[in-house]
C-alpha positions in Angstrom: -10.9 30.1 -7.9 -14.2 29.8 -9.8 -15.0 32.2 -13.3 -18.1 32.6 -14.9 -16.7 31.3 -18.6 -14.2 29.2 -19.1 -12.3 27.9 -22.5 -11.4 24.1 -21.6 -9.0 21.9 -24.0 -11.3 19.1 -24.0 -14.0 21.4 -25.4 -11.7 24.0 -27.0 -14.5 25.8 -29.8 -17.1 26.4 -27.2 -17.0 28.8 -24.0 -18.2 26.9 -21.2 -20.5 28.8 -18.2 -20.3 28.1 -14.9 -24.1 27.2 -13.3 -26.0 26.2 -10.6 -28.8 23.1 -11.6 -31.0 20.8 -9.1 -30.9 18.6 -12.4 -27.8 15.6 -12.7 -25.6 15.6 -15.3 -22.9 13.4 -15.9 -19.6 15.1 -16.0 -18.0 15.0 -19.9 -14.5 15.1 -18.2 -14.1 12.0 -15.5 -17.5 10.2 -16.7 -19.1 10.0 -12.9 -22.1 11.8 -11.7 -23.0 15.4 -10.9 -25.7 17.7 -9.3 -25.3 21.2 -8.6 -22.2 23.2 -9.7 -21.1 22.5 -12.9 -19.9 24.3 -15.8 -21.7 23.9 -19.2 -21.4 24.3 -22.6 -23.1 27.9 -23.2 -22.7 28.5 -26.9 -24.3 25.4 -29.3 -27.4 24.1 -26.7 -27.1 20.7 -28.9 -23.6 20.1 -27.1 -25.1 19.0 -23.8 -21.8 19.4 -22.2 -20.9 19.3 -18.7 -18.0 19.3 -16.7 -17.5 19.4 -12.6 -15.7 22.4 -11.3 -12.8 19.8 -10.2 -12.8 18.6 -14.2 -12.9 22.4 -15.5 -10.3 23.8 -13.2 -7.6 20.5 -12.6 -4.2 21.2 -11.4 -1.4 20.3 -13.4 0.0 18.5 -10.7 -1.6 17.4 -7.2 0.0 16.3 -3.9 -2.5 14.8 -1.6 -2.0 14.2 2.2 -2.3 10.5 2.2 -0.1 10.2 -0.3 2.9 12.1 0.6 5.5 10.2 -1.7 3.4 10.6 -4.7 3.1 13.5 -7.4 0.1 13.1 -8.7 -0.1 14.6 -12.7 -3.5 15.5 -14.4 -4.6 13.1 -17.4 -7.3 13.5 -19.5 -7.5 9.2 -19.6 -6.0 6.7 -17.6 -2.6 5.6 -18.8 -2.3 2.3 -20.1 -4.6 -0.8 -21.7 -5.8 -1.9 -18.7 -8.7 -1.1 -16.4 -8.3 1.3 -13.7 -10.1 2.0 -9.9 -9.8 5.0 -8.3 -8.0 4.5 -4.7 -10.5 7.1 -3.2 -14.3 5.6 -3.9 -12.7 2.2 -5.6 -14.6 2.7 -8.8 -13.8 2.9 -12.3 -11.8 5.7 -13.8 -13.0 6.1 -17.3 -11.6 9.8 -18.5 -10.2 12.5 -16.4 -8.0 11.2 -13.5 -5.0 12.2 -11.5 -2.1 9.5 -11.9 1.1 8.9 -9.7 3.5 7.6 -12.2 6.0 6.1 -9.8 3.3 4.4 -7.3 0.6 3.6 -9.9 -2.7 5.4 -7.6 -4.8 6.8 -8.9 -7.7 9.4 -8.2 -11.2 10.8 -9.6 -11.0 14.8 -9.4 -13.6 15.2 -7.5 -12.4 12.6 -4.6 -8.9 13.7 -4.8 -10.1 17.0 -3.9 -11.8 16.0 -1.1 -12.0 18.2 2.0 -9.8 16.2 4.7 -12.5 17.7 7.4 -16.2 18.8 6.7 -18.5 20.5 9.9 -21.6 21.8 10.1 -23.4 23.3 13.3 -21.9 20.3 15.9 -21.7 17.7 13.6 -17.7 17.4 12.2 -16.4 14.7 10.1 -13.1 13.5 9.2 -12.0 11.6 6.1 -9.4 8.6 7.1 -7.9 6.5 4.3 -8.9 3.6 6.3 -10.6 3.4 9.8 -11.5 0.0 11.5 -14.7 0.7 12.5 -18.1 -0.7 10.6 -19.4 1.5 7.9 -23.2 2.5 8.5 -24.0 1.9 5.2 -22.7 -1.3 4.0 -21.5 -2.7 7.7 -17.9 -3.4 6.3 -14.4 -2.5 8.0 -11.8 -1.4 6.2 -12.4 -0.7 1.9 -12.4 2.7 0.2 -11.9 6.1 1.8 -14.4 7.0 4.9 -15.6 10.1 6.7 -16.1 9.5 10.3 -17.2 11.8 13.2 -15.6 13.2 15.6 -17.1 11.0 18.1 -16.3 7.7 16.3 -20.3 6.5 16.2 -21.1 7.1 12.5 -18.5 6.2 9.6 -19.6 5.7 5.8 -17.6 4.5 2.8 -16.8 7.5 0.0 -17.7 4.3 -2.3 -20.9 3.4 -0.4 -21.9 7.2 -1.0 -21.0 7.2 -4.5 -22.4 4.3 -5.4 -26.1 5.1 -3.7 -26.1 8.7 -5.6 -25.4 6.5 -9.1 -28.2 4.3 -8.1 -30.4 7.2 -7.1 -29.0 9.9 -9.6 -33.0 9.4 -11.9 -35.4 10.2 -8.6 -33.3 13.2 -8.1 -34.4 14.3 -11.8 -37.8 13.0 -11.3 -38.7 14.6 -7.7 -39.4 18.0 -7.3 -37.1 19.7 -4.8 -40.4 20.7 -2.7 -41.5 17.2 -2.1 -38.2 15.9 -1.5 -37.3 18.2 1.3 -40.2 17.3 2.9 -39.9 13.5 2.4 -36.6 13.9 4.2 -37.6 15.8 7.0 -41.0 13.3 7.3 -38.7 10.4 7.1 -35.9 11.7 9.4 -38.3 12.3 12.6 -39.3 8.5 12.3 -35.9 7.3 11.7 -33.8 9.4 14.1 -34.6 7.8 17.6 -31.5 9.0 19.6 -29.0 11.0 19.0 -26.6 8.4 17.0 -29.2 8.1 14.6 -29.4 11.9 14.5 -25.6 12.2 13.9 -25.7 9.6 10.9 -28.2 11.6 9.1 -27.0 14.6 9.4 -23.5 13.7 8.5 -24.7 12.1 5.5 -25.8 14.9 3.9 -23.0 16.7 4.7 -20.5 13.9 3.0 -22.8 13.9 -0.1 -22.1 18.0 -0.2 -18.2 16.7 0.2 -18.3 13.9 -2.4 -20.2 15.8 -5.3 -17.8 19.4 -4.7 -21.5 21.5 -3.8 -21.7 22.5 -0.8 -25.3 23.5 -1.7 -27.6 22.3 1.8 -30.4 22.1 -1.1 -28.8 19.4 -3.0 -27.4 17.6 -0.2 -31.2 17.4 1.5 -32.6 16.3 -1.6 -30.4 13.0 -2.5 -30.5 12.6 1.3 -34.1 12.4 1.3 -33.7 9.6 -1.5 -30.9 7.5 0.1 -33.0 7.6 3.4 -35.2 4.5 2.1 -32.1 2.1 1.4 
């Protein structure tokens, strides 16, 4: 359920607005990226604080398909001294995180609430906790999380995603959404030469709406348009 203001215990003196921005933020609550949906700090405009919907809204406790043995438990920093990965997108977790306290896994908010199947017009994904065919991104087996389609011709890595929008994240901010919709769609009718190709772009863009908890089309088209020229 999403509200227009929200008080959050992380930012308790401040109400926080929920709003839609082409411009990336990086979330106050699990430390990773964001674009899109977001909810800000809408009373002191020096605060610069933003959280994801996922980091505004957590669940107490979480129970995740992959992980039937595990009760995951909303923390607002990883338990322990130690460094920890999340088992999702293998990266860092650095503030808000769901932890299993029996099984040790662990999980960003936004990956842990991960649609387990995405579509859009004929293209449908599913997300596998490992699948043995290649990513198209990195050309690995096995590794982090992975969306693949129905059809079993186009996987990618949740981490291979994640870590292309981090790399990308300052020509989103940079590019004016006009130009970069158009870049895409120039850059897609020389790239897409059958219909695998055609599959594998379209699918990205609907993993990146998947990964960053938008489902904005806009958004998605945009950091495609970037992560075309990798």
């Amino acid at each position: 359920m999403k509200y227009n203001e929200i008080y959050h215990f992380h930012h308790p003196h401040h109400k926080l607005k929920f709003e839609k921005s082409e411009i990336p933020f990086k979330c106050d609550g699990c430390k990773e990226i964001g674009i899109g949906s977001r909810y800000k700090c809408s009373t002191n405009t020096l605060c610069d604080y933003d959280l994801h919907m996922q980091c505004a809204l957590p669940s107490p406790t979480f129970f995740h398909p992959f992980y039937r043995k595990c009760n995951f438990q909303f923390m607002s920093h990883p338990p322990g001294e130690t460094g920890r990965y999340c088992n999702a997108c293998e990266k860092d977790v650095n503030g808000f995180v769901y932890h299993c306290r029996s099984c040790g896994y662990d999980l960003h908010p936004c990956c842990a609430k991960l649609p387990m199947v995405v579509e859009e017009d004929e293209v449908k994904l599913y997300l596998y906790r490992k699948v043995r065919s290649w990513c198209h991104h990195c050309g690995r087996k096995g590794g982090s999380w992975s969306y693949r389609s129905k059809c079993k011709s186009y996987s990618v890595h949740v981490a291979c995603v994640r870590e292309m929008l981090v790399e990308n994240w300052h020509h989103v901010y940079r590019n004016s959404i006009s130009n970069s919709m158009q870049s895409s769609v120039h850059r897609s009718k020389g790239r897409m030469k059958n219909r695998c190709c055609d599959i594998a772009a379209f699918a990205l863009q609907i993993v990146i709406s998947a990964i960053l908890g938008d489902p904005t089309p806009l958004i998605a088209a945009i950091v495609a348009s970037l992560i075309s020229t990798s």
